[in-house]
PDB file with one MODEL, atoms N, CA, C and O in Angstrom:
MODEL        1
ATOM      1  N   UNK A   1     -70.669 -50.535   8.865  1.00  0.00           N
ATOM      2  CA  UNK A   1     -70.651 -49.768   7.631  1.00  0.00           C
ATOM      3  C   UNK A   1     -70.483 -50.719   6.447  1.00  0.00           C
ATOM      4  O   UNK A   1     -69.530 -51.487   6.322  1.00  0.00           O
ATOM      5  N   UNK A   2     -71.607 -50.581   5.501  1.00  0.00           N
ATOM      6  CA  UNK A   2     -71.359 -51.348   4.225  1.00  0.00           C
ATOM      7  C   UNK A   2     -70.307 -51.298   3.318  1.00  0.00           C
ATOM      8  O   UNK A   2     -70.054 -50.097   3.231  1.00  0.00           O
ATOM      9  N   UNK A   3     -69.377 -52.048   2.427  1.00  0.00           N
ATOM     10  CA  UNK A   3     -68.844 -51.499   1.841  1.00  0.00           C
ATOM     11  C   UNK A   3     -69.275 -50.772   0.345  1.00  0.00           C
ATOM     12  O   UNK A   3     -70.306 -50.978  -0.297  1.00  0.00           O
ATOM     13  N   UNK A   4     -68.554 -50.189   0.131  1.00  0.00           N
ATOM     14  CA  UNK A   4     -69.081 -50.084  -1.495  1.00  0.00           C
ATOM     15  C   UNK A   4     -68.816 -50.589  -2.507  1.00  0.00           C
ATOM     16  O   UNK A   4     -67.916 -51.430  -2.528  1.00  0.00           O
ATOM     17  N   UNK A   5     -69.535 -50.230  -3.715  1.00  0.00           N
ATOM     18  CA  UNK A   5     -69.346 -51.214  -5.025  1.00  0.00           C
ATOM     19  C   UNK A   5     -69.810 -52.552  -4.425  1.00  0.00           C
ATOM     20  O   UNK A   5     -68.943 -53.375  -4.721  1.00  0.00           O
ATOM     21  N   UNK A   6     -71.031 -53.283  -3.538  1.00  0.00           N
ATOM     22  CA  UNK A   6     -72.043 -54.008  -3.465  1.00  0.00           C
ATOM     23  C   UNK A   6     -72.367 -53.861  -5.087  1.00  0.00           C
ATOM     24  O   UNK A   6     -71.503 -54.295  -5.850  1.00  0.00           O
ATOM     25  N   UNK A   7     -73.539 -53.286  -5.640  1.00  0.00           N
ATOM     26  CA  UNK A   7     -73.712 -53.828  -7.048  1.00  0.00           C
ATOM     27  C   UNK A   7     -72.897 -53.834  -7.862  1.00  0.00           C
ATOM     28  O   UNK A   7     -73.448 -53.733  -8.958  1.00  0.00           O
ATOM     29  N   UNK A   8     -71.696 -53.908  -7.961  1.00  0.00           N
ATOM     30  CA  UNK A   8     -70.910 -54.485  -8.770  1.00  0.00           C
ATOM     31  C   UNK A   8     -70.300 -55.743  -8.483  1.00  0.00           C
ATOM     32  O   UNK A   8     -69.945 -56.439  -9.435  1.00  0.00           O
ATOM     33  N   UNK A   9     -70.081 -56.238  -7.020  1.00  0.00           N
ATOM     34  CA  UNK A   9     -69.886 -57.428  -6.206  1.00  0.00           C
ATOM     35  C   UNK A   9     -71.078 -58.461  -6.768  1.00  0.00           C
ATOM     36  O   UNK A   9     -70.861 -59.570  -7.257  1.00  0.00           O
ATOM     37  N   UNK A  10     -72.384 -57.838  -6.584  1.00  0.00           N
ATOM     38  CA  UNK A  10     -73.036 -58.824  -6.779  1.00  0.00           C
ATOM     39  C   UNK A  10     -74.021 -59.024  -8.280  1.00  0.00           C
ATOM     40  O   UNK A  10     -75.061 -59.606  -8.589  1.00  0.00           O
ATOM     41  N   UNK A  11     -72.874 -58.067  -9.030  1.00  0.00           N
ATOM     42  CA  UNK A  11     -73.347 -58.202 -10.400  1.00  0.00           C
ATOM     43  C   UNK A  11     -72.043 -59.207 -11.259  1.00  0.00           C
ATOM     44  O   UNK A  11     -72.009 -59.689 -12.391  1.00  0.00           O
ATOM     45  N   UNK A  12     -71.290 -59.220 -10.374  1.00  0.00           N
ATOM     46  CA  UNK A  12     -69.786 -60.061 -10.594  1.00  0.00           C
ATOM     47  C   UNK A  12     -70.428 -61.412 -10.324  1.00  0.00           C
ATOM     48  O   UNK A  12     -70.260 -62.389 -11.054  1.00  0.00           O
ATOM     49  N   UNK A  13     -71.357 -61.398  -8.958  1.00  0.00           N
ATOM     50  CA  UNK A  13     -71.503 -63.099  -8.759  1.00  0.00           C
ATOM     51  C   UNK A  13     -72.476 -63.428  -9.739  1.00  0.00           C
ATOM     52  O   UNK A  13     -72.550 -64.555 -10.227  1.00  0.00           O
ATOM     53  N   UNK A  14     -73.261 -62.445 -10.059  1.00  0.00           N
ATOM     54  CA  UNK A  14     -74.366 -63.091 -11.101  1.00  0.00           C
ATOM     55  C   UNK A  14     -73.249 -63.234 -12.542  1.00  0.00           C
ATOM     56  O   UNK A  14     -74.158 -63.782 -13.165  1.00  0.00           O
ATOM     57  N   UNK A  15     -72.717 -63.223 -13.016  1.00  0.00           N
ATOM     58  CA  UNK A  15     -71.796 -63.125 -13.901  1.00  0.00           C
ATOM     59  C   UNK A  15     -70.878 -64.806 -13.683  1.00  0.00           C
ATOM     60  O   UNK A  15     -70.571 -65.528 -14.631  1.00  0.00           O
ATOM     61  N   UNK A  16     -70.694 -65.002 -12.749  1.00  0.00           N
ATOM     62  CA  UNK A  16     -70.140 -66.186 -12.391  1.00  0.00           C
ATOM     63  C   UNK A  16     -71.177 -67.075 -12.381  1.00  0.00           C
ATOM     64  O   UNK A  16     -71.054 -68.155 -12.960  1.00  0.00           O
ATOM     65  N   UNK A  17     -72.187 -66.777 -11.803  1.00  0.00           N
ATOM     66  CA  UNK A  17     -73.386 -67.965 -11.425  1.00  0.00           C
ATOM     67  C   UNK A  17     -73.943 -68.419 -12.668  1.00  0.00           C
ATOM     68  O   UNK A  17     -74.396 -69.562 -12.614  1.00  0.00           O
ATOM     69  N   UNK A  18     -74.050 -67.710 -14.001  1.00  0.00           N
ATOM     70  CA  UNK A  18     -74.103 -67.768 -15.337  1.00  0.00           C
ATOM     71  C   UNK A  18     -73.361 -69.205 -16.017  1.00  0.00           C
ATOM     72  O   UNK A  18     -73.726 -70.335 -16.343  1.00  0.00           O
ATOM     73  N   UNK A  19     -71.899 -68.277 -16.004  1.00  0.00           N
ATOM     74  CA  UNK A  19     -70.600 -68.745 -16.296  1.00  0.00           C
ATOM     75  C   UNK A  19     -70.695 -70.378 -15.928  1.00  0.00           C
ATOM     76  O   UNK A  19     -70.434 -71.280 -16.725  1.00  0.00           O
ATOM     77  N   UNK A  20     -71.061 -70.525 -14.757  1.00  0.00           N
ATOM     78  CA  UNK A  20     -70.932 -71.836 -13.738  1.00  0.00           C
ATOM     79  C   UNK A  20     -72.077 -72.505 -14.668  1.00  0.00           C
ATOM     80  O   UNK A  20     -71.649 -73.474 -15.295  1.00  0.00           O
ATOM     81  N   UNK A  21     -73.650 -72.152 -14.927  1.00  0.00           N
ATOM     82  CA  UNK A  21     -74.477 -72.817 -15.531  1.00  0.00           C
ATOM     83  C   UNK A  21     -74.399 -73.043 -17.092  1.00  0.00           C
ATOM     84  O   UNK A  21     -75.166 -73.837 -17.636  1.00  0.00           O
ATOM     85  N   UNK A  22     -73.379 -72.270 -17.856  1.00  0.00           N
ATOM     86  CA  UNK A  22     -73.368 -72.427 -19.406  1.00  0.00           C
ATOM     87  C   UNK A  22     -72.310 -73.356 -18.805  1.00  0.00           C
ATOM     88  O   UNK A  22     -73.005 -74.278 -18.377  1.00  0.00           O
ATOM     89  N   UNK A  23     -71.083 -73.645 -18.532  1.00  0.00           N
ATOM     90  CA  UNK A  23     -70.275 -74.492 -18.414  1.00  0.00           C
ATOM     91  C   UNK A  23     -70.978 -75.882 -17.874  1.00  0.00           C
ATOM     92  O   UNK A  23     -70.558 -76.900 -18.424  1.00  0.00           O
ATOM     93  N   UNK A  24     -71.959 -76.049 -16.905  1.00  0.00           N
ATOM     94  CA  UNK A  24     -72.517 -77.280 -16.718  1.00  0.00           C
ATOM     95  C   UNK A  24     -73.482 -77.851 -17.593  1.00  0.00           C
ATOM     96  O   UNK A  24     -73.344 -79.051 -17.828  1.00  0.00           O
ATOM     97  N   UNK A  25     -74.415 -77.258 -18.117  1.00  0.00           N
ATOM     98  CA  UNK A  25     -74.973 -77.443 -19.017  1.00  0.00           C
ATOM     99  C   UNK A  25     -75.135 -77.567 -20.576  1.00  0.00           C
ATOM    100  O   UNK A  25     -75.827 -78.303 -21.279  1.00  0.00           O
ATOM    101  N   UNK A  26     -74.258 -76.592 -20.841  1.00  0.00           N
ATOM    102  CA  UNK A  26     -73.671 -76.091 -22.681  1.00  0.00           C
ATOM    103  C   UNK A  26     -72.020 -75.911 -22.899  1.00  0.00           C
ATOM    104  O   UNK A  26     -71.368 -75.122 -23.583  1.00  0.00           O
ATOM    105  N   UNK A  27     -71.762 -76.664 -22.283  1.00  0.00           N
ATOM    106  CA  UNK A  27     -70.212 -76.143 -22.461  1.00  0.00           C
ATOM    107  C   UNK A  27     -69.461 -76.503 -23.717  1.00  0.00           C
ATOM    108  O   UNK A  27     -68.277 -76.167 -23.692  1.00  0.00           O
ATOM    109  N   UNK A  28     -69.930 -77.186 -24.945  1.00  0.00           N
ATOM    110  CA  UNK A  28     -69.904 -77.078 -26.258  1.00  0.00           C
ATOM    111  C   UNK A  28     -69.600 -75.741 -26.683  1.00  0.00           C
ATOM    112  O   UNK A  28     -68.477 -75.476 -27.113  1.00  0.00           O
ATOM    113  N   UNK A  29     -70.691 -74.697 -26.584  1.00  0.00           N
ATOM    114  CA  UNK A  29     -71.176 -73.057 -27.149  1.00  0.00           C
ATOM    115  C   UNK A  29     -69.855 -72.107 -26.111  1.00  0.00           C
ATOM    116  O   UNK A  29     -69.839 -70.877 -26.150  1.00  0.00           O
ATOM    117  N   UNK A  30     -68.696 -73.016 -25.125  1.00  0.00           N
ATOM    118  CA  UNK A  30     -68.025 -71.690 -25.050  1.00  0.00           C
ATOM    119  C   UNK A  30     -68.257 -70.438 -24.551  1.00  0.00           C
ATOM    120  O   UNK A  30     -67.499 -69.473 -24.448  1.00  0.00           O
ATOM    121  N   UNK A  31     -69.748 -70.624 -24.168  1.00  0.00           N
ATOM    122  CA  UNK A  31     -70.041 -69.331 -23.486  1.00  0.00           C
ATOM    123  C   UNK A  31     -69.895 -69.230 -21.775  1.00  0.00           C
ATOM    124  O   UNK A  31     -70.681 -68.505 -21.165  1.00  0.00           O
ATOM    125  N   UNK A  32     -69.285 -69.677 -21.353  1.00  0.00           N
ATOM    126  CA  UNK A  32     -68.955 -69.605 -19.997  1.00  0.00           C
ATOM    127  C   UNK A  32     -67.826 -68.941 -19.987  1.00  0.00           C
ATOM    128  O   UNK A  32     -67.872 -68.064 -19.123  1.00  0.00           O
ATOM    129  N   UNK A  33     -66.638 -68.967 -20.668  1.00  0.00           N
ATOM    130  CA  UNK A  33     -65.747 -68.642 -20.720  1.00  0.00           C
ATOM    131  C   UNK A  33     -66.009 -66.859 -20.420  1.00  0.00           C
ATOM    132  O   UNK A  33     -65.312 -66.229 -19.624  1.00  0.00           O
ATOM    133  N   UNK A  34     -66.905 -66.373 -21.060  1.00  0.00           N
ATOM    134  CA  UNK A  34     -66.816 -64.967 -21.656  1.00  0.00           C
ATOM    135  C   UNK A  34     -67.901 -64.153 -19.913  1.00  0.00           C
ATOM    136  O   UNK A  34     -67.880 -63.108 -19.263  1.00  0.00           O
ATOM    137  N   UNK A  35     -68.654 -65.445 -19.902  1.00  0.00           N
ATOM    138  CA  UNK A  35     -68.963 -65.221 -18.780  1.00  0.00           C
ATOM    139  C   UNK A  35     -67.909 -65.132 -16.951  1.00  0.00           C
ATOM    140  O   UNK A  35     -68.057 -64.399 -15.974  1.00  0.00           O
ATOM    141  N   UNK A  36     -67.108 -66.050 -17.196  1.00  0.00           N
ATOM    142  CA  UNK A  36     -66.501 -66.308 -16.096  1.00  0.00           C
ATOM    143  C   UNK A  36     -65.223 -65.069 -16.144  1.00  0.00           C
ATOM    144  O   UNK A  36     -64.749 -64.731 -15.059  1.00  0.00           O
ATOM    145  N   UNK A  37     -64.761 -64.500 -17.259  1.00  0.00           N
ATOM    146  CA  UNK A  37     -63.723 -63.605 -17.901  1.00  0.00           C
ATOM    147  C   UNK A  37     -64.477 -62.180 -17.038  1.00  0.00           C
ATOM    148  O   UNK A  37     -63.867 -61.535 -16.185  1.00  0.00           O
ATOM    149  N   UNK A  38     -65.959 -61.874 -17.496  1.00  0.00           N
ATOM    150  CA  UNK A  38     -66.267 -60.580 -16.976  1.00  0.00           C
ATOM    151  C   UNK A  38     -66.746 -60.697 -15.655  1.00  0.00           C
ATOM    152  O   UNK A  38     -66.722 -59.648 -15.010  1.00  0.00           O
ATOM    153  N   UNK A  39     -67.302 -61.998 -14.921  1.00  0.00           N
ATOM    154  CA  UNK A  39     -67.599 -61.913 -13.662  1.00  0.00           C
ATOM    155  C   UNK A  39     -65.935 -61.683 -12.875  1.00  0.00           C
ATOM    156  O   UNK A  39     -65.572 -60.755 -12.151  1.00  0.00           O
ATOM    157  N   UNK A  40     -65.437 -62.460 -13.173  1.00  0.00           N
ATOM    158  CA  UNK A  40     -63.859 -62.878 -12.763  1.00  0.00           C
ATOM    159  C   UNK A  40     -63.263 -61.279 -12.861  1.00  0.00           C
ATOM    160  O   UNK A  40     -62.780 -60.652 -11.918  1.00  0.00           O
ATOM    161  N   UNK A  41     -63.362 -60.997 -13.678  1.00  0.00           N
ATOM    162  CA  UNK A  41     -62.525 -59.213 -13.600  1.00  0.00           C
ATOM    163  C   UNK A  41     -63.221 -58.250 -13.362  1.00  0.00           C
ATOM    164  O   UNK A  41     -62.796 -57.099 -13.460  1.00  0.00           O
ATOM    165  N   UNK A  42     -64.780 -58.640 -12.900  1.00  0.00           N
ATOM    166  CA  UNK A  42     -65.063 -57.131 -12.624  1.00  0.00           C
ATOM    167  C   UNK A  42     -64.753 -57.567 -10.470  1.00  0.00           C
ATOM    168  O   UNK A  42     -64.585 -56.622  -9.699  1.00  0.00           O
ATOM    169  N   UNK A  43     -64.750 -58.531 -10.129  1.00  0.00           N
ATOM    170  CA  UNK A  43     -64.896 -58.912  -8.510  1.00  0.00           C
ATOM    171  C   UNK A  43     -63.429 -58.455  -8.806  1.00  0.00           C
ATOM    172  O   UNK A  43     -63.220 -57.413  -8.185  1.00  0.00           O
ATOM    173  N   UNK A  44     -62.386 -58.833  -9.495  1.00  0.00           N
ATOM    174  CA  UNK A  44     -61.019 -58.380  -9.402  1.00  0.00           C
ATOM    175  C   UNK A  44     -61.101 -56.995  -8.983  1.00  0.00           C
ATOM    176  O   UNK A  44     -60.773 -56.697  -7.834  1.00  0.00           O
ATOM    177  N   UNK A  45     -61.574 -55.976  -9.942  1.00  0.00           N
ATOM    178  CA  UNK A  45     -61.730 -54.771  -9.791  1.00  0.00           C
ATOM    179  C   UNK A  45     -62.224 -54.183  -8.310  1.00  0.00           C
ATOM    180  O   UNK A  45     -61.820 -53.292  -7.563  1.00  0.00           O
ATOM    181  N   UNK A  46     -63.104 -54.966  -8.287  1.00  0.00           N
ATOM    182  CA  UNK A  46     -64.058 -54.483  -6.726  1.00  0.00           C
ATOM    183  C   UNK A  46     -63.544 -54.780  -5.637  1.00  0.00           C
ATOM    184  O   UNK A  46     -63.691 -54.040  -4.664  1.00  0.00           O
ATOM    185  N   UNK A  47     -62.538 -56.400  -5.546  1.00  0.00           N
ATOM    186  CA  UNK A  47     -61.778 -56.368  -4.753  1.00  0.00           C
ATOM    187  C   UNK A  47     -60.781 -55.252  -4.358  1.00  0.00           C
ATOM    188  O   UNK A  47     -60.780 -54.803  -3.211  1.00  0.00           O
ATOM    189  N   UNK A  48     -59.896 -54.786  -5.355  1.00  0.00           N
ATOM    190  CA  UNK A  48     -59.075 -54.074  -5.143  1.00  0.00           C
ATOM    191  C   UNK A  48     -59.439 -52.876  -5.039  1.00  0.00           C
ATOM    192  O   UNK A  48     -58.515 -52.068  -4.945  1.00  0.00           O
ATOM    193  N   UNK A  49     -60.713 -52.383  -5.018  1.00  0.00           N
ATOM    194  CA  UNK A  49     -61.233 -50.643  -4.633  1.00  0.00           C
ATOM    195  C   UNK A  49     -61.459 -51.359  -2.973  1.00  0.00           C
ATOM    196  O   UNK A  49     -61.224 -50.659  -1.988  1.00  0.00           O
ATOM    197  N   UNK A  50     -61.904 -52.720  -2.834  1.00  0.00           N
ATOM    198  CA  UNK A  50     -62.175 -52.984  -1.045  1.00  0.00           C
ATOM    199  C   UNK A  50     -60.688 -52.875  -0.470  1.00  0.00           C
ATOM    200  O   UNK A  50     -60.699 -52.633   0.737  1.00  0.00           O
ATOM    201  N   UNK A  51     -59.093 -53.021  -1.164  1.00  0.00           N
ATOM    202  CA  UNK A  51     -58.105 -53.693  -0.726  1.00  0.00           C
ATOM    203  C   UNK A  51     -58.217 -54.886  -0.008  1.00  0.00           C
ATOM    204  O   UNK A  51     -57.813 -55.144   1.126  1.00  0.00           O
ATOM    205  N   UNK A  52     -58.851 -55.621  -0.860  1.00  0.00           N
ATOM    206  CA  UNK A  52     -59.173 -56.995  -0.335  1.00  0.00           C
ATOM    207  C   UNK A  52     -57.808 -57.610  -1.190  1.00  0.00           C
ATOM    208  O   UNK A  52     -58.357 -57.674  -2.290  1.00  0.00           O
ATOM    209  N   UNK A  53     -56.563 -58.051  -1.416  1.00  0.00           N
ATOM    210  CA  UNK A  53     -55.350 -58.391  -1.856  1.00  0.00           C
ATOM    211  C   UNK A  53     -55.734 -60.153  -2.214  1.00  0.00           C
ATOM    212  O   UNK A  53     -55.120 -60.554  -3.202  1.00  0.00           O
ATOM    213  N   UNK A  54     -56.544 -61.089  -1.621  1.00  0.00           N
ATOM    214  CA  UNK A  54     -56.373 -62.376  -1.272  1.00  0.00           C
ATOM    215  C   UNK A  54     -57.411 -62.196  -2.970  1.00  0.00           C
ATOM    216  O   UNK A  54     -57.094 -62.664  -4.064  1.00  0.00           O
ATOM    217  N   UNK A  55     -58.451 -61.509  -2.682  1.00  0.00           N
ATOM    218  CA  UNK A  55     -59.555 -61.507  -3.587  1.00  0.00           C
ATOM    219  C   UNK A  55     -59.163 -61.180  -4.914  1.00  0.00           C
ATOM    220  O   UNK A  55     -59.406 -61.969  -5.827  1.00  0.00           O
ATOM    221  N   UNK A  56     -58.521 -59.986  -5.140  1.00  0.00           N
ATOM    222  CA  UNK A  56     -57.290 -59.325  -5.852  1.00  0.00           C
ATOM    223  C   UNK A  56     -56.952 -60.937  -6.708  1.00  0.00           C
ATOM    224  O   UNK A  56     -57.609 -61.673  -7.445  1.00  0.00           O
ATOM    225  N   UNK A  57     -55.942 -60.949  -6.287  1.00  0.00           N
ATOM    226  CA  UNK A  57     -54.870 -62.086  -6.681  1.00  0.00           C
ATOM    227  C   UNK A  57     -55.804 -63.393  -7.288  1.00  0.00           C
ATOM    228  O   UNK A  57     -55.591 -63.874  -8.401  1.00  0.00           O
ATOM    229  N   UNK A  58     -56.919 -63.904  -6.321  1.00  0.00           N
ATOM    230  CA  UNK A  58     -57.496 -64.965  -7.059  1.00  0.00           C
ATOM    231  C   UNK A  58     -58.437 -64.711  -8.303  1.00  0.00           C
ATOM    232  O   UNK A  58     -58.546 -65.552  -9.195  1.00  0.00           O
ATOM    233  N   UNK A  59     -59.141 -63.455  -8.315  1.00  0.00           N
ATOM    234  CA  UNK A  59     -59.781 -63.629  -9.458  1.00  0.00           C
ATOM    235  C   UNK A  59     -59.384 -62.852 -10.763  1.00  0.00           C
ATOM    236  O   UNK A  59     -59.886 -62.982 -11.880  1.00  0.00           O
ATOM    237  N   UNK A  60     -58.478 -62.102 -10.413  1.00  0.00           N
ATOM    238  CA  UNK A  60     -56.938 -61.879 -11.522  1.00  0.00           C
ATOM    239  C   UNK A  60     -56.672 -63.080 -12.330  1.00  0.00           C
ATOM    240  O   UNK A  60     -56.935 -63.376 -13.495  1.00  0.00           O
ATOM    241  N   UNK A  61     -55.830 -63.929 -10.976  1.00  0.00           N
ATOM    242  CA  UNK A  61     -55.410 -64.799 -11.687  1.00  0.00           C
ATOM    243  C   UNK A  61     -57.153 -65.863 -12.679  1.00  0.00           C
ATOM    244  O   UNK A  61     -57.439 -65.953 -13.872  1.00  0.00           O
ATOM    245  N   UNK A  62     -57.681 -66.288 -11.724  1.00  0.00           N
ATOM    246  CA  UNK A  62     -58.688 -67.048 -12.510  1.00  0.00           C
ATOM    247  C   UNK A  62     -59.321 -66.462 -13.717  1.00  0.00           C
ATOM    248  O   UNK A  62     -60.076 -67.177 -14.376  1.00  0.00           O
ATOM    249  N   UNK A  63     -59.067 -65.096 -14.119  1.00  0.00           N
ATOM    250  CA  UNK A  63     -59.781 -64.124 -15.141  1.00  0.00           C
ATOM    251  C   UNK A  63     -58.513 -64.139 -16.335  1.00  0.00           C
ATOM    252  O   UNK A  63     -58.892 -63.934 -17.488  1.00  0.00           O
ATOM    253  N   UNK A  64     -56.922 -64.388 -16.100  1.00  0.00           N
ATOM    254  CA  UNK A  64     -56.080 -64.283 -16.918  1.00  0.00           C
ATOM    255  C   UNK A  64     -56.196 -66.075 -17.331  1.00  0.00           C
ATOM    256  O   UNK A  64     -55.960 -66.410 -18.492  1.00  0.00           O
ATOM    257  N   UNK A  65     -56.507 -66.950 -16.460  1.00  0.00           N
ATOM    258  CA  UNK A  65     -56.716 -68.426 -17.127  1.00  0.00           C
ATOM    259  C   UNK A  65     -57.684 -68.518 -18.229  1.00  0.00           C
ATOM    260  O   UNK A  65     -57.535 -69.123 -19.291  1.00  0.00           O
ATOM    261  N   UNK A  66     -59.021 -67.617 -17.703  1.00  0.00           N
ATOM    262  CA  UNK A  66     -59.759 -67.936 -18.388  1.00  0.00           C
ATOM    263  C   UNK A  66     -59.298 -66.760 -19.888  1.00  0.00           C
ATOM    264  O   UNK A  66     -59.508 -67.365 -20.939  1.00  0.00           O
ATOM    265  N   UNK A  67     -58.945 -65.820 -20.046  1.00  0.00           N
ATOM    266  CA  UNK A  67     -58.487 -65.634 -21.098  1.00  0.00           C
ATOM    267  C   UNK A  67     -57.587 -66.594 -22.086  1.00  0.00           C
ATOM    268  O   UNK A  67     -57.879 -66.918 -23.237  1.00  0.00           O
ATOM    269  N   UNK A  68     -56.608 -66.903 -21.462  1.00  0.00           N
ATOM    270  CA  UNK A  68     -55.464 -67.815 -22.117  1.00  0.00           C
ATOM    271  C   UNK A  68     -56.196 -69.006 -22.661  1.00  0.00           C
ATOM    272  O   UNK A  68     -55.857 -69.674 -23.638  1.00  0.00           O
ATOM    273  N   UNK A  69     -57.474 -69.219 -21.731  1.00  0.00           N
ATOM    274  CA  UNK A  69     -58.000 -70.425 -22.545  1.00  0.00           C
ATOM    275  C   UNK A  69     -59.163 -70.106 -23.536  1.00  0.00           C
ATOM    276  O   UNK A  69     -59.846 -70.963 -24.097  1.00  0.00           O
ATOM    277  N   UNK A  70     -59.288 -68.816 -23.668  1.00  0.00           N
ATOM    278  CA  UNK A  70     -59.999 -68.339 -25.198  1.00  0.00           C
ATOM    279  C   UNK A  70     -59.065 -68.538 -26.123  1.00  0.00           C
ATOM    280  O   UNK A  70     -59.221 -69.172 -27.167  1.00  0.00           O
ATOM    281  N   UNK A  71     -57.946 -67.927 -25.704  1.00  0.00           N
ATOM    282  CA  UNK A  71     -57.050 -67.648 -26.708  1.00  0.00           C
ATOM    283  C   UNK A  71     -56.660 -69.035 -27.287  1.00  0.00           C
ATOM    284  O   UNK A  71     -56.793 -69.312 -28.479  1.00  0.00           O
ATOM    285  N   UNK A  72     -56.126 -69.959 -26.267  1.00  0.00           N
ATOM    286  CA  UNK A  72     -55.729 -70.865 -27.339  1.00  0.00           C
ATOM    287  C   UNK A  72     -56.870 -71.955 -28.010  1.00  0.00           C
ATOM    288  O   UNK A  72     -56.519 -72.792 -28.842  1.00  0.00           O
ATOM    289  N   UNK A  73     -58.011 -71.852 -27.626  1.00  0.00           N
ATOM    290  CA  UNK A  73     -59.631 -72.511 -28.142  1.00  0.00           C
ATOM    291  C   UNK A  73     -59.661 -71.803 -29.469  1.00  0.00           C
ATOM    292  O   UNK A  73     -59.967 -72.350 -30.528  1.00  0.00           O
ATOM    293  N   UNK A  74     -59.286 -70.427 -29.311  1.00  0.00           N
ATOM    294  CA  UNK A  74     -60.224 -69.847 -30.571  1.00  0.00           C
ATOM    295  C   UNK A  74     -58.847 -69.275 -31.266  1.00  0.00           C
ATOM    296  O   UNK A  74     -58.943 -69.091 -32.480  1.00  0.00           O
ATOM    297  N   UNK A  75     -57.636 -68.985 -30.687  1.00  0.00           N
ATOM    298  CA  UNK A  75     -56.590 -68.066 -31.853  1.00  0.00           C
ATOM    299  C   UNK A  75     -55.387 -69.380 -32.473  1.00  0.00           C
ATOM    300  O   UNK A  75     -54.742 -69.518 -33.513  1.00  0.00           O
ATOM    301  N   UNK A  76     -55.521 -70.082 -31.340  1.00  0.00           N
ATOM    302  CA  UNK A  76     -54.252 -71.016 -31.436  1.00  0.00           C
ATOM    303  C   UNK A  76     -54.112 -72.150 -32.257  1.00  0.00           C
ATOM    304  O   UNK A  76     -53.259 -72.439 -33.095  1.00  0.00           O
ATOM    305  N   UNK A  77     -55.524 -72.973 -31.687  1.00  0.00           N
ATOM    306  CA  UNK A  77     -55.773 -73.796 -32.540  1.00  0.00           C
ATOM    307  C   UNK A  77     -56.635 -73.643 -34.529  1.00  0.00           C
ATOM    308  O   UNK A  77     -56.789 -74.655 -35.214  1.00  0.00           O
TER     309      UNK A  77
ENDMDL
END
């Protein structure tokens, strides 16, 4: 049995796979960040409708880094 929320899983990785190519390529323009923020919290989300907890926890946490590091790029400094 498949699980569900597949297109949102794999609209999360395209969201990351983005994220991953503005950061290797343009990472001047900052736009990975915004990318890696919505891939990163929507797999959060999808994890936790799977109760996947491991999945949960890592891209939580990697989605609250990548906020904190908008914040202090763009509010702090």
């Amino acid at each position: 049995m498949a699980k569900t929320n597949q297109k949102k899983a794999w609209c999360a990785t395209l969201l990351i796979l983005f994220g991953a190519f503005f950061s290797s390529f343009y990472p001047e323009l900052y736009l990975h960040h915004f990318f890696f923020i919505s891939g990163n919290g929507l797999l959060a989300y999808t994890a936790f409708k799977w109760r996947e907890l491991s999945l949960v926890t890592l891209n939580l946490i990697l989605t609250l880094l990548y906020i904190f590091g908008v914040i202090s790029e763009f509010i702090i400094d």
